[in-house]
N, CA, C and O atoms as a MOPAC input file, in Angstrom:
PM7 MOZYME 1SCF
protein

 N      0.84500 1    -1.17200 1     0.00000 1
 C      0.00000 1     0.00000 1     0.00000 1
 C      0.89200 1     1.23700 1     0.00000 1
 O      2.00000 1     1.24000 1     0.53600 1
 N      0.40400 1     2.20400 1    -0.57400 1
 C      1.45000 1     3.34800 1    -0.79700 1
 C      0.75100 1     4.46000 1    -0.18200 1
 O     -0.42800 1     4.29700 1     0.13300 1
 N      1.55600 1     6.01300 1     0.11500 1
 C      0.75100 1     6.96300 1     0.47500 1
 C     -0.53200 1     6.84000 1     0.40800 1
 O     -1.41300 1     6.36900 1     1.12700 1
 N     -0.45500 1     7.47100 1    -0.81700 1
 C     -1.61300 1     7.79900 1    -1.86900 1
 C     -3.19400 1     6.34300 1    -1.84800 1
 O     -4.41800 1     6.44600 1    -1.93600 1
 N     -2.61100 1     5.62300 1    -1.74900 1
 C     -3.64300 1     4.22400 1    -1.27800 1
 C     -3.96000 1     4.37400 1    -0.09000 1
 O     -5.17400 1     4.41000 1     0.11500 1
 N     -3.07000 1     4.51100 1     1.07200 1
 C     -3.69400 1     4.91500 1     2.36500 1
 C     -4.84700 1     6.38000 1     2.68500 1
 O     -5.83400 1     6.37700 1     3.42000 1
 N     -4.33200 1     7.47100 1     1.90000 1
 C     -5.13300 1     8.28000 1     1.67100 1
 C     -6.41400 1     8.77300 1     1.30400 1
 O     -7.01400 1     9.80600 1     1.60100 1
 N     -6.74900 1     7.60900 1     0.45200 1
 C     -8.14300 1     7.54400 1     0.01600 1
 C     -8.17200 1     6.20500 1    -0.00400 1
 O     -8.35100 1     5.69100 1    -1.10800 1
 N     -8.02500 1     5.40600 1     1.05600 1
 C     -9.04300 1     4.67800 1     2.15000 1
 C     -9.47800 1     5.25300 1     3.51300 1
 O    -10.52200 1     4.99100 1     4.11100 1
 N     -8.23800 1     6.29800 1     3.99200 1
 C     -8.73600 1     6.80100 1     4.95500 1
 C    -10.06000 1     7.60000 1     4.49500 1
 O    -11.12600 1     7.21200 1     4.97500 1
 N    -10.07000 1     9.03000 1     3.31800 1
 C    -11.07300 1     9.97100 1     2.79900 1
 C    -12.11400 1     8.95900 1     2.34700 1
 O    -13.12600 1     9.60400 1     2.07500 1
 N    -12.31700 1     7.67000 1     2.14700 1
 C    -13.22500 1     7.20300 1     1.67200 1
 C    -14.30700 1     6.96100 1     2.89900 1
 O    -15.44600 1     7.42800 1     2.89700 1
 N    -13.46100 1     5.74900 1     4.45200 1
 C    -13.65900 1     5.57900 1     5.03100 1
 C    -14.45500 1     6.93400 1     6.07400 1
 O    -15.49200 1     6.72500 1     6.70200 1
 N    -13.72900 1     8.27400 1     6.07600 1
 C    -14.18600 1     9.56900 1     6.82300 1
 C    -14.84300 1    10.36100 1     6.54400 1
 O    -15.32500 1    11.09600 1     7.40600 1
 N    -15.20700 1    10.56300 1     4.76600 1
 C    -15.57400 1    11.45700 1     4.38700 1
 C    -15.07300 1    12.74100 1     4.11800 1
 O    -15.64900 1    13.64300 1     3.50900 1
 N    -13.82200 1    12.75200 1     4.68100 1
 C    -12.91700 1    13.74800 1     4.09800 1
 C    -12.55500 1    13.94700 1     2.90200 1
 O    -12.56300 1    12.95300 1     2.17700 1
 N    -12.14400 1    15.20700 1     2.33000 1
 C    -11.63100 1    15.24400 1     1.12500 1
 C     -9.96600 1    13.98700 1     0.96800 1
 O     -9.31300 1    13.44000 1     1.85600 1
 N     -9.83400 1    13.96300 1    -0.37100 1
 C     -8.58000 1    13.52800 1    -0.40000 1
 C     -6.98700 1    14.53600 1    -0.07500 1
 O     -5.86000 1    14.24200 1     0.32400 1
 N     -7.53300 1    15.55200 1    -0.41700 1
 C     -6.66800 1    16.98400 1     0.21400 1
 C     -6.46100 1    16.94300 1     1.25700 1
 O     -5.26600 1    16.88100 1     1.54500 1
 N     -7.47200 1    16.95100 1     2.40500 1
 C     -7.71100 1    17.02900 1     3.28800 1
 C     -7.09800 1    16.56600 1     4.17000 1
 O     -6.53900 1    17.09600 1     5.12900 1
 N     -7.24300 1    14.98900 1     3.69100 1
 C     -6.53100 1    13.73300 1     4.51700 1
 C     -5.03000 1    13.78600 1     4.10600 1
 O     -4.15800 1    13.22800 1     4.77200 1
 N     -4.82400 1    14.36800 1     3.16900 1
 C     -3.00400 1    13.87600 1     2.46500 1
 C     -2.18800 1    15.12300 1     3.41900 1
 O     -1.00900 1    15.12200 1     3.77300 1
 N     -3.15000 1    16.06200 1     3.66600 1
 C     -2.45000 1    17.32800 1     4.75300 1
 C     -2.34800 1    16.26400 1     6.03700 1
 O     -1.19500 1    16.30600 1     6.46500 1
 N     -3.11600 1    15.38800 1     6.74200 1
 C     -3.01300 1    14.76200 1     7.80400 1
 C     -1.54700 1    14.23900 1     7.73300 1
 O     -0.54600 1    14.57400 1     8.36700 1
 N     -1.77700 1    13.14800 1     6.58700 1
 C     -1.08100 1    11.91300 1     6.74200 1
 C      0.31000 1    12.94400 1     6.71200 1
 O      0.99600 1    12.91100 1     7.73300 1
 N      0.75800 1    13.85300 1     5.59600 1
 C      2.10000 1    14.44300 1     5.87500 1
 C      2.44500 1    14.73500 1     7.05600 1
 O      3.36400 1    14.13900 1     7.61800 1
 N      1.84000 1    15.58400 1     7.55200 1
 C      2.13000 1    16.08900 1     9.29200 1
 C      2.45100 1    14.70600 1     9.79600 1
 O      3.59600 1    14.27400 1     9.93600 1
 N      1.47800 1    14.13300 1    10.02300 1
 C      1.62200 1    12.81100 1    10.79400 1
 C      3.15800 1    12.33600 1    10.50000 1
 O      3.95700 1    12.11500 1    11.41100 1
 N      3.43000 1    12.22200 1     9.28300 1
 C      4.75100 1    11.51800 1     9.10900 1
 C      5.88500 1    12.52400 1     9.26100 1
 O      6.99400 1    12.02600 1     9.45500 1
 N      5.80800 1    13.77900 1     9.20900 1
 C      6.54200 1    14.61100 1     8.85900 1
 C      7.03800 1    14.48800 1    10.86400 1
 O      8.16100 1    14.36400 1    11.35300 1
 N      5.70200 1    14.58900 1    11.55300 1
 C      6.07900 1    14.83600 1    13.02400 1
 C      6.82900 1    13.81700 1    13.56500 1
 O      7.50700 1    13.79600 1    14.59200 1
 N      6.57800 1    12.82500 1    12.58400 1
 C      7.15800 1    11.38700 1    13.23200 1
 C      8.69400 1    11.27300 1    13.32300 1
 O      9.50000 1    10.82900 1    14.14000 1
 N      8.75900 1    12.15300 1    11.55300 1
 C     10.30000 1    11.93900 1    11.11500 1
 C     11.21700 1    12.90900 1    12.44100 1
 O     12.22000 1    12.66000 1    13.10900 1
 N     10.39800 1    13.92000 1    12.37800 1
 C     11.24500 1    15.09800 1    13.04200 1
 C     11.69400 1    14.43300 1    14.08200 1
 O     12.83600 1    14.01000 1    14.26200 1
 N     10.50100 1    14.32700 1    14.96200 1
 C     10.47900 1    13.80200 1    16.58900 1
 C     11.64400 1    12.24200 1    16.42500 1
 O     11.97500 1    11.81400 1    17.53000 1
 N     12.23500 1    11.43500 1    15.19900 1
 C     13.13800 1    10.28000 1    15.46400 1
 C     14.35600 1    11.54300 1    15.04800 1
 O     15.21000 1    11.91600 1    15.85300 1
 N     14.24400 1    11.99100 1    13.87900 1
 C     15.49200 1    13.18100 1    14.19300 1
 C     16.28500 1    13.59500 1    15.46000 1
 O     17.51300 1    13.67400 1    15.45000 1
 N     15.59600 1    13.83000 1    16.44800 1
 C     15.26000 1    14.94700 1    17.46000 1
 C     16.07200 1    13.58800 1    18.99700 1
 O     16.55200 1    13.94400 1    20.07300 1
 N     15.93400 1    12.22900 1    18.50900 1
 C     15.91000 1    11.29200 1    19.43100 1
 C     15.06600 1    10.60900 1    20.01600 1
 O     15.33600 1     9.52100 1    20.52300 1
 N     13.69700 1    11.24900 1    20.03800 1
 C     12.43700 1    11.09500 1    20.69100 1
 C     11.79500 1    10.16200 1    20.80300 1
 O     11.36400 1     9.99500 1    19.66200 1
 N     11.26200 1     9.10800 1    21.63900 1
 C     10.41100 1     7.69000 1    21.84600 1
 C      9.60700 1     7.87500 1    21.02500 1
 O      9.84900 1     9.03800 1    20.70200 1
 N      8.37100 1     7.38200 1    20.12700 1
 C      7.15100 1     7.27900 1    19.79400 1
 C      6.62200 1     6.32400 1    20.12000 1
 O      7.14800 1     5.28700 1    19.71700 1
 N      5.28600 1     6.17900 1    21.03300 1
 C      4.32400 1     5.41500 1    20.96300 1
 C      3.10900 1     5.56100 1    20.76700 1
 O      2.39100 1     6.41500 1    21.28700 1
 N      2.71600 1     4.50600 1    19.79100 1
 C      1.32800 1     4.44700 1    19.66100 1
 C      0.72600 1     3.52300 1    20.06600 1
 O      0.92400 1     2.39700 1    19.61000 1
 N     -0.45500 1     3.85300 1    21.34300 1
 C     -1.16700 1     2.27500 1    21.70300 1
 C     -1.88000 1     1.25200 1    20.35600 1
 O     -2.65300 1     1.60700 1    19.46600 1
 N     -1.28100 1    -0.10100 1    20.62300 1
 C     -2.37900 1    -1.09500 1    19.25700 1
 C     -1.35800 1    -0.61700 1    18.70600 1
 O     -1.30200 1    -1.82800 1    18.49600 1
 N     -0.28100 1     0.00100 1    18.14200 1
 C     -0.07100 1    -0.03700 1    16.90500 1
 C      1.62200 1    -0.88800 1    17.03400 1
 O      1.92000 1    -1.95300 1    16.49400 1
 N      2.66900 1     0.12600 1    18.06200 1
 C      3.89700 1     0.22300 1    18.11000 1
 C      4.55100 1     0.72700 1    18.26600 1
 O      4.02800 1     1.84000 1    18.22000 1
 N      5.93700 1     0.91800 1    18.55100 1
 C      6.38100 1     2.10900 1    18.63300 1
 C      7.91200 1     2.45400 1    18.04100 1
 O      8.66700 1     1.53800 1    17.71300 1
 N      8.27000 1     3.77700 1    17.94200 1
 C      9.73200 1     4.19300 1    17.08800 1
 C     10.13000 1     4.30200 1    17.93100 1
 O      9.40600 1     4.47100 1    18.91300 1
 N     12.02700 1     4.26000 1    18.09300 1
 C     12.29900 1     4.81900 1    18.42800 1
 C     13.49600 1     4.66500 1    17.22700 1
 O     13.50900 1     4.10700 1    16.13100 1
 N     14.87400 1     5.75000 1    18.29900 1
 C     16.54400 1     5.64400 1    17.45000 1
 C     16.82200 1     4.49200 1    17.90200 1
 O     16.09600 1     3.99700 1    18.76500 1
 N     18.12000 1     3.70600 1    17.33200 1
 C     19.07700 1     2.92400 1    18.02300 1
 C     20.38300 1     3.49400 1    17.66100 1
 O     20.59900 1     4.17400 1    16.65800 1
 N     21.08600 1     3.21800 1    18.40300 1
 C     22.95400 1     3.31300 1    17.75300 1
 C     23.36300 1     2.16800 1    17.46500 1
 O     23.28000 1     1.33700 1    18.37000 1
 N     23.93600 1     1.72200 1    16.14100 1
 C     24.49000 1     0.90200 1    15.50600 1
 C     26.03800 1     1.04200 1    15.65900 1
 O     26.73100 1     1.60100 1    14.80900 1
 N     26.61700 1     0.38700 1    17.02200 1
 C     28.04200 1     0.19400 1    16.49400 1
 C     29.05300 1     0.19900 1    15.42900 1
 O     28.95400 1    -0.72300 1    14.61900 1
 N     30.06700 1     1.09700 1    15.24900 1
 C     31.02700 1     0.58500 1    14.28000 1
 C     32.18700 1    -0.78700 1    14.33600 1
 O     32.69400 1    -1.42400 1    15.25900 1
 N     32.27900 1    -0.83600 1    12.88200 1
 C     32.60400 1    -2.34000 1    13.14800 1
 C     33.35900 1    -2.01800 1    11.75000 1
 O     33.46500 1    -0.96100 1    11.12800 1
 N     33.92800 1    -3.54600 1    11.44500 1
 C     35.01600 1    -3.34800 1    10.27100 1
 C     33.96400 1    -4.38500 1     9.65700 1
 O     33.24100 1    -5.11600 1    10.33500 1
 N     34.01200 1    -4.30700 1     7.81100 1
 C     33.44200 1    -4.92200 1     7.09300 1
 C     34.09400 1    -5.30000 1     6.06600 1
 O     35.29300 1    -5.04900 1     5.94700 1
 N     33.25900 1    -6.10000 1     4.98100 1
 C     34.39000 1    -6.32700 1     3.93900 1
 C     33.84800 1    -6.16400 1     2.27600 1
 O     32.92000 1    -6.62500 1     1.61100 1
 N     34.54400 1    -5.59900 1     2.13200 1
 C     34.00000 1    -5.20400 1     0.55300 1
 C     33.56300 1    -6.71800 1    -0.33600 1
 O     34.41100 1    -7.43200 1    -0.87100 1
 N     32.24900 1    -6.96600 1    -0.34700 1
 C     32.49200 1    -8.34000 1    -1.25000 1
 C     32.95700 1    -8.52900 1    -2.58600 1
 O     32.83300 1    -9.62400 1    -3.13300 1
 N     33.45900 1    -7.59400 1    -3.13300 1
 C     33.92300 1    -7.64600 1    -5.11200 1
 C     35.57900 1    -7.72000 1    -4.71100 1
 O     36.26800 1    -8.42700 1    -5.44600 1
 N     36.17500 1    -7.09600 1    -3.70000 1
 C     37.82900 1    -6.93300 1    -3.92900 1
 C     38.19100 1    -7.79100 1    -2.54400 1
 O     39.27700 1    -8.36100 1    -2.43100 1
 N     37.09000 1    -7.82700 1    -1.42000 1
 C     37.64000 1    -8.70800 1    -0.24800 1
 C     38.12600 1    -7.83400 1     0.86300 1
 O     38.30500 1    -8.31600 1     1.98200 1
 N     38.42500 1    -6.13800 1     0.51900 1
 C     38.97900 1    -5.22300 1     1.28600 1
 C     38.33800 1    -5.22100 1     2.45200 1
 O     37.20300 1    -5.69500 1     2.38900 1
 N     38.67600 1    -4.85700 1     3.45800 1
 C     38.15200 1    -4.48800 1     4.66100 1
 C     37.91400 1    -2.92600 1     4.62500 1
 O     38.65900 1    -2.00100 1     4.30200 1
 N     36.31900 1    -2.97500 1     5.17400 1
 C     36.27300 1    -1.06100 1     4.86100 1
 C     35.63800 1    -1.06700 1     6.64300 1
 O     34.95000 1    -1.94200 1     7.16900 1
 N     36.19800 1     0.32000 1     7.30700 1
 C     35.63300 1     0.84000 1     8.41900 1
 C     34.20700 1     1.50300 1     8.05500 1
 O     34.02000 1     2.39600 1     7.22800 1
 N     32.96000 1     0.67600 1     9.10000 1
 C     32.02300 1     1.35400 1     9.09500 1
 C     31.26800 1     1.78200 1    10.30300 1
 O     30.73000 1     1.05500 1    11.13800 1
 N     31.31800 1     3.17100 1    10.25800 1
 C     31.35500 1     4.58000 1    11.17300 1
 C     30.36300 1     3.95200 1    12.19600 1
 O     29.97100 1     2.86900 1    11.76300 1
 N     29.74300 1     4.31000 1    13.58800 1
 C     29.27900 1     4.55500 1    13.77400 1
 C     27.68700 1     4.93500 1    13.50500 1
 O     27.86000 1     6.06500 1    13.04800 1
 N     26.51600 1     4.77600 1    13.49000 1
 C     25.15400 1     5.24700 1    13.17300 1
 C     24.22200 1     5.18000 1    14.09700 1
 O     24.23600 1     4.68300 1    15.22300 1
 N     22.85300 1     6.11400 1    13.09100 1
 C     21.96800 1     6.17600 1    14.38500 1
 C     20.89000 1     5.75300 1    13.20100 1
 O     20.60800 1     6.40500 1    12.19600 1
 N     20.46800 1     4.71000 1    13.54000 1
 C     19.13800 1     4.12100 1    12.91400 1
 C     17.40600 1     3.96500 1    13.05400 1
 O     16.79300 1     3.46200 1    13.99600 1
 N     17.04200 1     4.35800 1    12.23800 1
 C     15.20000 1     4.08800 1    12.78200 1
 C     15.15300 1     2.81700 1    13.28900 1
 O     15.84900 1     1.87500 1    12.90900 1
 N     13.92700 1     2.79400 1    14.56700 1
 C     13.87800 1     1.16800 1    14.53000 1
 C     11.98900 1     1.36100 1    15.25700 1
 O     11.46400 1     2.13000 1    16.06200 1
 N     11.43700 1     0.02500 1    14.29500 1
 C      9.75500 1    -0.10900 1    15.09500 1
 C      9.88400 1    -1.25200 1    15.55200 1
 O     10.51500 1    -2.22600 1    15.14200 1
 N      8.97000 1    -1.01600 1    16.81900 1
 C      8.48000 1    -2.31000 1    17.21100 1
 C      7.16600 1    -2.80100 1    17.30200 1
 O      6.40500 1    -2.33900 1    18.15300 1
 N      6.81300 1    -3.67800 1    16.53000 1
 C      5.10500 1    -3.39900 1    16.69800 1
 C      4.44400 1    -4.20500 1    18.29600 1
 O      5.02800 1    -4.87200 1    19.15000 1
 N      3.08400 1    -3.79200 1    18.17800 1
 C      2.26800 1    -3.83700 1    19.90500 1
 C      1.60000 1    -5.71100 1    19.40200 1
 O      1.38000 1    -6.33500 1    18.36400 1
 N      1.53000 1    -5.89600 1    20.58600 1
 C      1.29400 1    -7.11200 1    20.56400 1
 C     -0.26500 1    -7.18900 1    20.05600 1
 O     -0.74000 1    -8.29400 1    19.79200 1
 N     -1.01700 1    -6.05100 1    19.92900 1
 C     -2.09800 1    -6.27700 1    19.36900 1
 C     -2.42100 1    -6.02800 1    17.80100 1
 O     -3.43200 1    -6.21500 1    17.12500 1
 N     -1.07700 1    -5.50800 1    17.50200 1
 C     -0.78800 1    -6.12500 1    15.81000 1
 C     -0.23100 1    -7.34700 1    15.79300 1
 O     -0.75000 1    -8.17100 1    15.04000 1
 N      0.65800 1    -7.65400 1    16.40900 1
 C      1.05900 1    -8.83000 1    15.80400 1
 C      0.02700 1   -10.33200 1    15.77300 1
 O      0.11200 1   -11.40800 1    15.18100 1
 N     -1.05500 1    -9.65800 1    16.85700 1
 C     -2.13100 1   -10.76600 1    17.14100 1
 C     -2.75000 1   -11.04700 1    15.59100 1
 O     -2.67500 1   -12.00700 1    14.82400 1
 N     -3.45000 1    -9.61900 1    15.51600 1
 C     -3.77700 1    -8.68300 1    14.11200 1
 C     -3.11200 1    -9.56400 1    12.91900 1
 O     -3.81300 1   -10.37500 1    12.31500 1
 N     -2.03700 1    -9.42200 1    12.66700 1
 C     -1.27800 1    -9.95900 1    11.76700 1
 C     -1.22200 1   -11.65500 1    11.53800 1
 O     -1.24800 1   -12.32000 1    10.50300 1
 N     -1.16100 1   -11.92800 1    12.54000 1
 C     -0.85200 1   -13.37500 1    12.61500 1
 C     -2.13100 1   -13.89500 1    12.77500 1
 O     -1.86100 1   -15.08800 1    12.64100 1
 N     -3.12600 1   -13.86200 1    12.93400 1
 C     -4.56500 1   -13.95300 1    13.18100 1
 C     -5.16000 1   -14.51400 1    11.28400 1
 O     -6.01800 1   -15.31700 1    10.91900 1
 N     -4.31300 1   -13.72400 1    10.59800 1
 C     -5.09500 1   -13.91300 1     9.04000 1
 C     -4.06800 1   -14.65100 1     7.94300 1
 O     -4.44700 1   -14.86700 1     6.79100 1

């Protein structure tokens, strides 16, 4: 499912315009992105939640030449979903 598919199931489902709802869903994601930017927990009850992690650096290896390349340090998105999706999920 893509934006635009979520968008008008939500406007279909609410009665909202499709405008309407695509102003939601941005904010929504836009606040989401900021707030994992920022470091910030997210939870949503039923659904899951964001947060950052830090990904250790570690040495790796180039698979075409075999080289060993240093890789830095990072800070990664990570979800976890609520046990009442995964019920959800695994249920069908």
């Amino acid at each position: 499912m893509t934006k635009a598919d979520l968008v008008e199931k939500v406007a279909g489902a609410t009665g909202l315009t499709k405008r309407d709802v695509g102003v939601v869903v941005d904010l929504l994601l836009e606040t989401i992105s900021k707030a994992l930017s920022d470091k910030e927990h997210i939870e949503i009850r039923g659904f899951g939640s964001f947060k950052v992690k830090t990904r250790k650096a570690r040495i790796a290896r180039n698979p075409r030449t075999g080289e060993k390349v240093d890789v830095p340090e990072k800070m990664v998105p990570y979800f976890k979903a609520s046990r009442e999706l995964v019920k959800l999920v695994d249920s069908k």
